[in-house]
C-alpha positions in Angstrom: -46.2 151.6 145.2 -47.8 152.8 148.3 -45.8 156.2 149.0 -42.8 154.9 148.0 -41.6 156.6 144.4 -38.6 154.8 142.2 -37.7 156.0 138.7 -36.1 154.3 136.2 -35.1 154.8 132.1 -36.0 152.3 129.7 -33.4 150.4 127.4 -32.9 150.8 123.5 -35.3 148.0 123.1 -37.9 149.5 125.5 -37.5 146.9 128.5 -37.2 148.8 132.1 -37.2 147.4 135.8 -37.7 149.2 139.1 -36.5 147.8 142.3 -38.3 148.6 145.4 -37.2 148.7 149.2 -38.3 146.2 151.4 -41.7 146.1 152.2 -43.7 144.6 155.3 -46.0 141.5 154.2 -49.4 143.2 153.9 -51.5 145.7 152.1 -53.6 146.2 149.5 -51.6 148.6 147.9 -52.0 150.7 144.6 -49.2 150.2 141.9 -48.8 153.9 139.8 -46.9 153.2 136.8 -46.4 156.7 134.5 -44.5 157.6 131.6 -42.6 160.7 132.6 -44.2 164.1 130.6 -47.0 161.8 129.7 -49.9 162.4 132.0 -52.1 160.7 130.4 -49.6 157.2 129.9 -50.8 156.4 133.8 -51.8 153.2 134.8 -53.2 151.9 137.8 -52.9 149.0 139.4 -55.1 147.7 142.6 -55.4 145.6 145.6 -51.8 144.6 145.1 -50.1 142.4 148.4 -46.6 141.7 149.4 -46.0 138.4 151.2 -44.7 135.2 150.0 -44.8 134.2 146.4 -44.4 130.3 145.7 -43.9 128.1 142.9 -46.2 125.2 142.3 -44.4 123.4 139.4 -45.0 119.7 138.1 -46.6 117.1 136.5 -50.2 115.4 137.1 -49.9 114.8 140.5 -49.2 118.2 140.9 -51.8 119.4 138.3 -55.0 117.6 140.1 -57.5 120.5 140.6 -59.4 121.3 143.5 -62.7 120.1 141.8 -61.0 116.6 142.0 -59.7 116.5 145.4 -61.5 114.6 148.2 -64.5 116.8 149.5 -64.1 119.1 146.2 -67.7 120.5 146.6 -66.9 121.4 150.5 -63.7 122.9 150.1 -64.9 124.9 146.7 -67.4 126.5 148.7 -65.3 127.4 151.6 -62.1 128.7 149.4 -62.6 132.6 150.7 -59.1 133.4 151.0 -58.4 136.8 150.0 -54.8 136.7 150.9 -54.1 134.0 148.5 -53.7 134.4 144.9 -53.2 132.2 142.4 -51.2 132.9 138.8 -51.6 130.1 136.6 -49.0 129.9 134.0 -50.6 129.0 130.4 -48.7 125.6 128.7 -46.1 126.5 126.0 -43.3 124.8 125.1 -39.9 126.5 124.7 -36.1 125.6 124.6 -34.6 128.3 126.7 -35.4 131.0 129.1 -38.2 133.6 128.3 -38.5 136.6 129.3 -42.4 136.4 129.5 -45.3 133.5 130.0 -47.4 133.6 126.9 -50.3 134.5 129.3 -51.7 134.5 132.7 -53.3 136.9 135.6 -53.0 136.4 139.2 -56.5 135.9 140.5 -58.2 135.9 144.3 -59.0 132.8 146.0 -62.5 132.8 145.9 -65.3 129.7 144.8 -65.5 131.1 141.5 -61.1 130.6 140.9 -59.9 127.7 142.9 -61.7 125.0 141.0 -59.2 124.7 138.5 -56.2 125.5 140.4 -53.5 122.8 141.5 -55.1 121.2 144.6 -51.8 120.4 146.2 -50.8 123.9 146.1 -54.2 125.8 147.2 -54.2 123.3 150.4 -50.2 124.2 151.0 -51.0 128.0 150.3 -53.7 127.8 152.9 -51.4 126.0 155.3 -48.8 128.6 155.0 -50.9 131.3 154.8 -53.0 130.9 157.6 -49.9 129.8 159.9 -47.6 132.5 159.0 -50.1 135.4 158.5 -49.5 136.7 155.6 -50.4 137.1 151.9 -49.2 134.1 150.0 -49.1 133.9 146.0 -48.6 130.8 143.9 -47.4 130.4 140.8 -48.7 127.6 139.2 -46.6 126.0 136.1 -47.9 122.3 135.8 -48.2 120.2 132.7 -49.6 116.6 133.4 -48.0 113.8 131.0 -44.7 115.2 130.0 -41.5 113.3 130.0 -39.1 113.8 132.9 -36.8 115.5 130.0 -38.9 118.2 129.1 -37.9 119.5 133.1 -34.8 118.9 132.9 -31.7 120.4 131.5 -29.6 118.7 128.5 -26.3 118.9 130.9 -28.6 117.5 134.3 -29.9 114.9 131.9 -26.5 113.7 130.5 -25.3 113.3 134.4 -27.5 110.2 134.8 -27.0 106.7 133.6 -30.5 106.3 133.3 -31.6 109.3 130.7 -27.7 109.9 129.5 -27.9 107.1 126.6 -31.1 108.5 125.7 -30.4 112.1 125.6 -27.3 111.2 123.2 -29.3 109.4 120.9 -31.9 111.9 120.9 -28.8 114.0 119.7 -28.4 111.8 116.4 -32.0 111.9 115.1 
């Protein structure tokens, strides 16, 4: 990344990480990612920035998009941000930690992109962008209409008189 090199050895089941140093908020930068011995296994990956990364996670009021928001036509053809990007996670339903989302790219704040996107976090991405200088990501997990249970864990939910009774008869059915 940049000129900075890091190796590492995958596992039995394939899976690898790499840690980098610390970088300064900025770039673009180019990502190299090559299988050792294997020059032809390179890929490349552009315009890559380090700066904040922030995660925009809720239900509908949280979900709104842009193109709903007051002055939606105004602000959709204003949104040139290039330090802001946006990763919105696709719904899925799951019990337990995942190693993966089922899909999703991080994508440039542009008129074309920000439509769609959480307006609540694309207005707080701009605030914080613009007032701390530097690149700002968002990671967008919403899913309008879902009980408070589905974002919550069984042990937080049995801690509270209100959802406890329920969760334990859930249990029975």
């Amino acid at each position: 990344l940049g000129n900075i090199r890091v190796t590492t050895k995958a596992d039995q089941h394939g899976q690898w990480q790499i840690k980098f140093p610390v970088f300064k908020a900025g770039g673009p930068y180019v990502l190299e990612i090559s299988e050792a011995g294997q020059p032809d296994s390179k890929i490349k990956l552009k315009d890559i920035l380090i700066g904040d990364v922030w995660l925009a996670s809720g239900q509908s009021n949280m979900e709104l998009q842009v193109q709903q928001a007051k002055d939606a036509s105004k602000e959709i053809a204003n949104a040139h941000y290039p330090q802001i990007r946006f990763l919105v996670v696709e719904q899925d339903k799951k019990l337990g930690p995942q190693a993966d989302i089922r899909a999703g790219k991080w994508k440039v704040c542009d008129s074309t992109n920000v439509k769609q996107w959480s307006a609540v976090a694309y207005y707080f991405a701009r605030k914080i962008q613009s007032d701390q200088n530097i690149p700002v990501g968002i990671i967008q997990s919403t899913w309008g209409g879902t009980p408070v249970e589905a974002w919550t864990s069984r042990d937080m939910l049995l801690t509270s008189p209100i959802t406890k009774e329920r969760t334990i008869s859930n249990d029975t059915l």
